[in-house]
C-alpha positions in Angstrom: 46.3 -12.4 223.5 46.3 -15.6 225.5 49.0 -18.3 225.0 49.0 -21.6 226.2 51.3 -23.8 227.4 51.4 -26.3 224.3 52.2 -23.1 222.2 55.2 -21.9 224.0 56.2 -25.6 224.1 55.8 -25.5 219.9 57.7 -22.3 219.8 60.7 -23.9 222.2 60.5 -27.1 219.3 60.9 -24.8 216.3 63.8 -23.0 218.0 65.4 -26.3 218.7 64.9 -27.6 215.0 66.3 -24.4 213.6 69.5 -24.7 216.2 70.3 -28.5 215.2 69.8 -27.5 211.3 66.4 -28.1 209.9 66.0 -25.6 207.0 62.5 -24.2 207.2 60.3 -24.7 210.9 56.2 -24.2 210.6 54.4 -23.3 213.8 50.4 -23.0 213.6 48.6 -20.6 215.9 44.5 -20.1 215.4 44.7 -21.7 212.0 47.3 -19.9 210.9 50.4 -21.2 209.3 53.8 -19.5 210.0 56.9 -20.8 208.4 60.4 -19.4 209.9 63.9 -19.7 208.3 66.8 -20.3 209.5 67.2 -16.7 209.5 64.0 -16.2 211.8 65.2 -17.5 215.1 65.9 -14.2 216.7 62.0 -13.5 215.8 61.4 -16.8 217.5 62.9 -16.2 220.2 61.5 -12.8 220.8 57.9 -15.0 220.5 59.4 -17.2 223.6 59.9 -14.8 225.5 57.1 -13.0 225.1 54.9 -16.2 225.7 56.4 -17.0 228.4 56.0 -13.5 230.0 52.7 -13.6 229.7 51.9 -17.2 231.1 54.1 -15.9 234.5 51.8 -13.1 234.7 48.8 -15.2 233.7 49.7 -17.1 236.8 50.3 -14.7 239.4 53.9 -14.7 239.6 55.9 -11.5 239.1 59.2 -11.1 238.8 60.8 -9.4 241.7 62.7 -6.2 240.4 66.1 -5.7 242.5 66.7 -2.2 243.6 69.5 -1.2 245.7 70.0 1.6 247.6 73.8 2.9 248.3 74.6 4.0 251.9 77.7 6.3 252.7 78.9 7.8 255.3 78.8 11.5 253.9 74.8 11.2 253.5 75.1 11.2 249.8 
């Protein structure tokens, strides 16, 4: 599914309304209505993140994944 920009930036608003004590938070996706409770943020979150996951990647750039490599003496 592609996301854009102006829907992570609604997701990012209904987390802030949630966080500073609005009761109830509707965000509205391909004419479709969703309406989060305060209990929903963790949901929303998981939404922000995957959004903006997927509009890195859209864009080209990855993530560089750290690997290390330990180096004794024995040869282990």
């Amino acid at each position: 599914m592609a996301y854009t920009t102006a829907e992570l930036a609604q997701v990012r608003q209904a987390i802030l309304d949630l966080a500073t004590g609005n009761r109830a938070t509707m965000v509205t996706k391909d004419g479709r209505t969703v309406q989060y409770a305060r209990a929903d943020i963790d949901k929303l979150r998981d939404l922000e993140r995957t959004i903006a996951a997927e509009l890195q990647s859209q864009d080209g750039t990855r993530r560089r994944s750290r690997t290390r490599y330990a180096v004794t003496s024995k040869g282990l």
